[in-house]
C-alpha positions as CSV (number, residue, x, y, z in Angstrom):
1,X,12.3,-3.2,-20.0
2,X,13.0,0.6,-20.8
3,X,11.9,3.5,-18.8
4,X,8.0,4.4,-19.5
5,X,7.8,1.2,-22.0
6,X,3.8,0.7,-21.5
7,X,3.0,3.9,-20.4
8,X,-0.8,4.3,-20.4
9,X,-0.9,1.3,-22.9
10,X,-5.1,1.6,-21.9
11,X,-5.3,-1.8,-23.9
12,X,-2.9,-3.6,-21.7
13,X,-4.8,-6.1,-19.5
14,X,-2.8,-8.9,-19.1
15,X,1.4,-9.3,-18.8
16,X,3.6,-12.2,-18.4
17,X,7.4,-11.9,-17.6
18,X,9.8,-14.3,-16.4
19,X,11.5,-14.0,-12.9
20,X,14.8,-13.1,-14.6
21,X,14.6,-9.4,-15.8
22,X,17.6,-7.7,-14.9
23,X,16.4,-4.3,-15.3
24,X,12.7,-2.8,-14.6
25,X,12.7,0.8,-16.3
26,X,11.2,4.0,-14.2
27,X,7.0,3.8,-14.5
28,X,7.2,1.1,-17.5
29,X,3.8,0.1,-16.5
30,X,2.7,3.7,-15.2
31,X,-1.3,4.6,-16.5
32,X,-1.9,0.7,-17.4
33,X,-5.6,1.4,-16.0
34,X,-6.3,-1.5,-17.4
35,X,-4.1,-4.3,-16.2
36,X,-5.6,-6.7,-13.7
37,X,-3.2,-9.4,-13.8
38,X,0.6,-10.2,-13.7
39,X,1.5,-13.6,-14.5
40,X,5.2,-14.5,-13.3
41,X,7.2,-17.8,-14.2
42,X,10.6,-19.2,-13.1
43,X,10.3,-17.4,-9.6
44,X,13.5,-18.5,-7.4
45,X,13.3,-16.1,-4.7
46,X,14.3,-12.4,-6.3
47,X,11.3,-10.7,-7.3
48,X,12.3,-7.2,-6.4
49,X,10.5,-6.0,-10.0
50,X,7.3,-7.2,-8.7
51,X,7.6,-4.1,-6.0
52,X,8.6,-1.3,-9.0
53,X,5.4,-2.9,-11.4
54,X,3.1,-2.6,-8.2
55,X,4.1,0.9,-7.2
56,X,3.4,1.8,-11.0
57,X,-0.1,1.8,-10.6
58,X,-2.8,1.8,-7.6
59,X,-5.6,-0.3,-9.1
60,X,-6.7,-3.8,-7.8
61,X,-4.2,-6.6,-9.4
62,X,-3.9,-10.2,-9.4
63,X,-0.4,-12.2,-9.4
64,X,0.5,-15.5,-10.1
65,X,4.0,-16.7,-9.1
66,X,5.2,-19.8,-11.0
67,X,8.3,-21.1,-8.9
68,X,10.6,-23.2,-10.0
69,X,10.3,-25.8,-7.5
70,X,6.3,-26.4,-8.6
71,X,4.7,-24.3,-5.9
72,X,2.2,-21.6,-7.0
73,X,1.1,-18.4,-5.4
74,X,-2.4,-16.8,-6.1
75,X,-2.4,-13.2,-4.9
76,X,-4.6,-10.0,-4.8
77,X,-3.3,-6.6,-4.4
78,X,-6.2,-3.9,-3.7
79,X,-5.8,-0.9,-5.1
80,X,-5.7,2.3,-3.1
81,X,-4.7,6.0,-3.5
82,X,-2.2,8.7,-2.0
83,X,-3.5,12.1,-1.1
84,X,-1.8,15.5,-0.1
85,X,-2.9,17.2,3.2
86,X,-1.4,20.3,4.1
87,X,-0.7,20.6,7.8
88,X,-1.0,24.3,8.7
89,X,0.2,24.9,12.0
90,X,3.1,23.0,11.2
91,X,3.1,24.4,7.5
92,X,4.1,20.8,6.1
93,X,2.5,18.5,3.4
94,X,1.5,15.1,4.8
95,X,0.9,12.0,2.4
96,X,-1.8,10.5,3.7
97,X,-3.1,6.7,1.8
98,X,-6.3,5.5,1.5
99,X,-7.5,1.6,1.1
100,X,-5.4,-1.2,2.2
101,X,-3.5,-1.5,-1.1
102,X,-0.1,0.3,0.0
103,X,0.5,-1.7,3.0
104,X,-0.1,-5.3,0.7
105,X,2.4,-3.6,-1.6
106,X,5.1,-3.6,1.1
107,X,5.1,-7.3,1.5
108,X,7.8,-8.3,-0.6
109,X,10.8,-7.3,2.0
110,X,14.5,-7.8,0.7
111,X,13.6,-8.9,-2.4
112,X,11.1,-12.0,-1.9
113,X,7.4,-12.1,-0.9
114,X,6.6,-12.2,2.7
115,X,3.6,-14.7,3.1
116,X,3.1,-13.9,6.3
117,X,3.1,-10.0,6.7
118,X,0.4,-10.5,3.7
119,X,-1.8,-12.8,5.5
120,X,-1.4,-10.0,8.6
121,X,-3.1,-7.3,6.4
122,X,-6.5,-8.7,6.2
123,X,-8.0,-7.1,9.3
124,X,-7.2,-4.0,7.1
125,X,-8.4,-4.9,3.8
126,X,-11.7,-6.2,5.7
127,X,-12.1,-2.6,7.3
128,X,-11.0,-0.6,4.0
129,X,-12.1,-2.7,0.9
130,X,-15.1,-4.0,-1.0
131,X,-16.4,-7.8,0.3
132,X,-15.5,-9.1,-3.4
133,X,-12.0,-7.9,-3.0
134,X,-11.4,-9.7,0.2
135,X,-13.5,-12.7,-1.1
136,X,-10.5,-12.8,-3.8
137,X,-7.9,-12.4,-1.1
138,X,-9.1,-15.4,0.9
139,X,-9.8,-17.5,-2.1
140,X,-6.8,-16.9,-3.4
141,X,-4.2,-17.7,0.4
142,X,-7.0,-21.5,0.4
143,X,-6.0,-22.1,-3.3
144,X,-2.3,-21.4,-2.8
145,X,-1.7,-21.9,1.0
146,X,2.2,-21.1,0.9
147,X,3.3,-20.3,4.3
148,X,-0.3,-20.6,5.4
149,X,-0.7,-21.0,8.9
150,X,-3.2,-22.7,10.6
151,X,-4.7,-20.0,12.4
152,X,-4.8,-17.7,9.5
153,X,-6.2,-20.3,7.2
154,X,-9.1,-20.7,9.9
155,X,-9.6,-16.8,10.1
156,X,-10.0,-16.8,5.9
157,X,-12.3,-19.4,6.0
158,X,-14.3,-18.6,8.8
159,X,-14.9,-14.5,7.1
160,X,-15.8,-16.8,3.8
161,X,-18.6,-18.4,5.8
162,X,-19.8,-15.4,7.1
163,X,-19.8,-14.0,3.3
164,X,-21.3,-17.1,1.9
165,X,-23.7,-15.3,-0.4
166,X,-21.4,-13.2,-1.9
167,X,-19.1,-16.1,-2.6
168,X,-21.3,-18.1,-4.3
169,X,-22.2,-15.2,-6.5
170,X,-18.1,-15.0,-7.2
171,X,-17.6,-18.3,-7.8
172,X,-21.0,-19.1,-10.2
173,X,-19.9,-16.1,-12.0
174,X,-16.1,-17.7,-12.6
175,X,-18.0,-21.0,-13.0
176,X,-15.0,-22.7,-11.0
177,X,-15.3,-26.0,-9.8
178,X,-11.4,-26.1,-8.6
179,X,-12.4,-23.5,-6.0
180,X,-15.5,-25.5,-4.9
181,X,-13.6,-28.4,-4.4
182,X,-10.6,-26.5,-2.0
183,X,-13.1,-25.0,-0.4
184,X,-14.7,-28.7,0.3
185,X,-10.8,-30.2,1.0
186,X,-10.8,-27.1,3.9
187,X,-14.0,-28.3,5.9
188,X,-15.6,-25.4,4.6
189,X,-19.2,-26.3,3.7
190,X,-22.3,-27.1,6.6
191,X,-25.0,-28.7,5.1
192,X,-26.9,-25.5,5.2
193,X,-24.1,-24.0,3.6
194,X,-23.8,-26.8,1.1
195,X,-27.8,-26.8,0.5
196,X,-27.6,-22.6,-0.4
197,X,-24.5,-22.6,-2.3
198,X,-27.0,-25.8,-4.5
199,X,-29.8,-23.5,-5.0
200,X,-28.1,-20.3,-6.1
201,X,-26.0,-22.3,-8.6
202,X,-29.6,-23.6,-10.1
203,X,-30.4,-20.5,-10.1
204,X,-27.5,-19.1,-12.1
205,X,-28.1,-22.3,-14.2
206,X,-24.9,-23.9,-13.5
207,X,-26.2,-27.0,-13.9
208,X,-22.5,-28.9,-14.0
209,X,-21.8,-27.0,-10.6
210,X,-25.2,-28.0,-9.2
211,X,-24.3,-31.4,-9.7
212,X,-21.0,-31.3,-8.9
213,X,-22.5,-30.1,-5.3
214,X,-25.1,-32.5,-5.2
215,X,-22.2,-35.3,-5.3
């Protein structure tokens, strides 16, 4: 892929590759502001052109990893921005970043993704970004627990209960069963919870997801 290939391609929402580019030009993907998810396939373990596409743009992203060996990886990347402050009694120009989006960019170290630096970053996202985007990031670690641990997978859940109106908003609006059914495999309803996740899906008229709750 050649240097500045897509550059601000504004329709560009969706890209798949395969995990065996040899080259990823300078900011192919650079001004995309309207990509929202990368779709990978054949992933082995060298996914160093994940970090360059990532670094390309600073907007909230979704990746899929298709690896070769069946596993599947379902990940958000928040978006975040750089900004110049000028430090004048020691006349230099810091870089300072904003939103947790850098750091979750840094987690693919020596060419593979890092599961668990990523699942280390939440306290950060939680402090720095919107409750749908961290709703995303937990759904996504349940649905595709790779590397998961235990105490991690406890912490994600345990933030979705304490978001459980905002997560049933998410979900009705994806209409998802497959995510109302991890969530049920994970211990994560009560029967209050179970009883209000019911009613707002009645409400939304997801009648199919009312009744798939009711079973």
């Amino acid at each position: 892929i050649e240097d500045y290939a897509f550059y601000r391609c504004l329709a560009l929402e969706e890209i798949h590759l395969y995990a065996g580019i040899q080259r990823l030009g300078c900011g192919a993907f650079m001004g995309c502001k309207k990509l929202k998810k990368i779709v990978i396939k054949d992933v082995e373990d060298d996914i160093y052109f994940l970090t360059e596409i990532l670094y390309d743009f600073q907007y909230e992203v979704e990746v899929e990893l298709y690896y070769k060996d069946g596993r599947v990886a379902y990940l958000t990347f928040p978006e975040y921005y750089e900004e110049s402050v000028e430090n004048t009694p020691g006349r230099i120009i810091e870089i300072v970043f904003h939103g947790s989006g850098y750091k979750y960019r840094q987690c693919i170290r020596n060419r593979q993704m890092n599961y668990e630096k990523y699942d280390t970053l939440f306290s950060y996202a939680i402090a720095q970004e919107f409750t749908p985007t961290c709703i995303r990031i937990a759904l996504n670690r349940l649905r595709s627990p790779i590397g998961l641990k235990e105490s991690v997978k406890d912490r994600y859940l345990t933030y979705l209960r304490e978001q459980s109106k905002e997560v049933v908003k998410e979900i009705c609006r994806e209409d998802n069963l497959e995510i109302l059914g991890m969530l049920a495999e994970n211990g994560y309803f009560t029967e209050e919870l179970l009883q209000e996740f019911q009613d707002k899906a009645a409400s939304f008229g997801k009648a199919e997801m009312a009744s798939y709750l009711l079973n």
